[in-house]
C-alpha positions in Angstrom: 95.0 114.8 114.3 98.3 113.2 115.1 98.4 109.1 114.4 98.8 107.6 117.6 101.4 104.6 117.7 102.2 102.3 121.0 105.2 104.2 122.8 105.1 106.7 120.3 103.3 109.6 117.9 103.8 110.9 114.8 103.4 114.6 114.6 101.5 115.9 112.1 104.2 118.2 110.3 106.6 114.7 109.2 103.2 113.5 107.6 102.2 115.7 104.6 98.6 115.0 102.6 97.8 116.3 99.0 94.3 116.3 97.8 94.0 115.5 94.2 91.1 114.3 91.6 90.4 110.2 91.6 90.1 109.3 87.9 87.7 106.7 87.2 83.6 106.2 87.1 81.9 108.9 89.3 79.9 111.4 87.0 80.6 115.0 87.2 81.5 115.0 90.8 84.8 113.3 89.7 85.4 116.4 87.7 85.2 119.2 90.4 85.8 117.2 93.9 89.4 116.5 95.1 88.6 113.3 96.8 91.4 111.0 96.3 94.1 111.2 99.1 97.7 111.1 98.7 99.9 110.4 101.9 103.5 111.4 102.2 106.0 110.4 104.9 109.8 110.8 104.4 111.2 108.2 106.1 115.1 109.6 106.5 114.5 112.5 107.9 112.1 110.9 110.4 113.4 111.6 114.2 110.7 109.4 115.6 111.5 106.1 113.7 114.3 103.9 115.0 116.7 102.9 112.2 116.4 99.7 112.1 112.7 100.3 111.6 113.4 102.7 108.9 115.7 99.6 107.3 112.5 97.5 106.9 109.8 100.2 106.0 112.3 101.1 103.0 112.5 97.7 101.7 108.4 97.2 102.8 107.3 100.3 100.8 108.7 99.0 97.4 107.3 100.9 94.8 105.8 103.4 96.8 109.2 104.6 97.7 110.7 107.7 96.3 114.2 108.5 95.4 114.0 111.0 98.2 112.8 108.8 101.2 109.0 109.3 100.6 106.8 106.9 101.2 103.4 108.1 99.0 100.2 106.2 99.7 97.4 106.8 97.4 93.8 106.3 98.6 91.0 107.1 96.6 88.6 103.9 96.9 85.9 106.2 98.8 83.4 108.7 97.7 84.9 111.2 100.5 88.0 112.7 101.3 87.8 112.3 105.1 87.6 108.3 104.1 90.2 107.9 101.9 92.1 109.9 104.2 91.3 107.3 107.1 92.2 104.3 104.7 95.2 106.0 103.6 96.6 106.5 107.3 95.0 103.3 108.3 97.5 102.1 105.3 100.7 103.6 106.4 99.8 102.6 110.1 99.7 98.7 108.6 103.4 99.2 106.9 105.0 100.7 109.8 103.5 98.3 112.4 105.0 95.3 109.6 108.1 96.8 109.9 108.6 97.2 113.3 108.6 93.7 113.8 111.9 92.5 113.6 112.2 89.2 111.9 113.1 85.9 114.1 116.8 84.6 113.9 117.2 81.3 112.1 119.2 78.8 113.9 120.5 76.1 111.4 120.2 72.5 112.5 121.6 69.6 111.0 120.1 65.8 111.0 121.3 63.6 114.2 123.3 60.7 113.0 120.1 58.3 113.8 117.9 59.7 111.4 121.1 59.9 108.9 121.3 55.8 109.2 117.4 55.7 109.2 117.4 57.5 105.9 120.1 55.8 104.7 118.1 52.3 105.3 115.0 53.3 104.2 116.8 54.2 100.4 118.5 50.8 100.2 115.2 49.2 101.1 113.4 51.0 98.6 116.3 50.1 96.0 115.9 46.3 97.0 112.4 46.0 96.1 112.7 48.1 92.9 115.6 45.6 91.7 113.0 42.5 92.7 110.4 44.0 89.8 113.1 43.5 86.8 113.3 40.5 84.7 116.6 39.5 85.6 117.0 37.4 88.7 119.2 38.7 91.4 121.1 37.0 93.5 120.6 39.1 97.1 
């Protein structure tokens, strides 16, 4: 089943799953089920992924990227492998929809000369009436 993805689709053979044993509480069907769900996708050979996309799925994966290009997403929360399969792909889908947003430009602004002199009065103000608490008399 191929994970569907707006204006595009991952094909099954660039997303590879291994079944392996969760550890953990679960009695003897821990012992002889492969439940837990491991989810590989190798981002730099992906044709489907744009590379500015790939850019940003890289640095969104972390430490779940290899030194390869694989992304591995481990799921084993559920008692079932067809649900930690879904959580796993329901995973990957989060990441990759994260990363292809791109991030918003930042336009630096600088303070208008009004609220520099507004500012600017407001301090010596504030120094006036601290200097009026001391001891010593002012002359101001």
């Amino acid at each position: 089943m191929p994970i569907l993805l707006p204006e595009r689709t991952l094909l099954n053979k660039e997303i590879i799953y291994e079944f392996v044993r969760a550890s953990g509480p679960g009695g003897q069907n821990v012992n002889k089920v492969s439940t837990a769900v491991r989810l590989r996708f190798n981002i730099i050979n992906s044709p489907t992924i744009a590379a500015s996309v790939k850019k940003r799925l890289m640095k969104l994966a972390g430490s779940r990227l290899t030194h390869d290009g694989d992304i591995i997403i481990e799921a084993k929360c559920h008692r079932t492998q067809k649900q930690n399969r879904i959580e796993a792909e329901r995973r990957f889908l989060d990441l990759l929809q994260l990363a292809m947003v791109s991030p918003k430009l930042r336009h630096s602004s600088h303070p208008t000369n009004a609220s520099c002199v507004r500012r600017l009065d407001s301090k010596k103000h504030h120094g006036l009436i601290k200097g009026l608490r001391s001891k010593e008399k002012h002359e101001y």
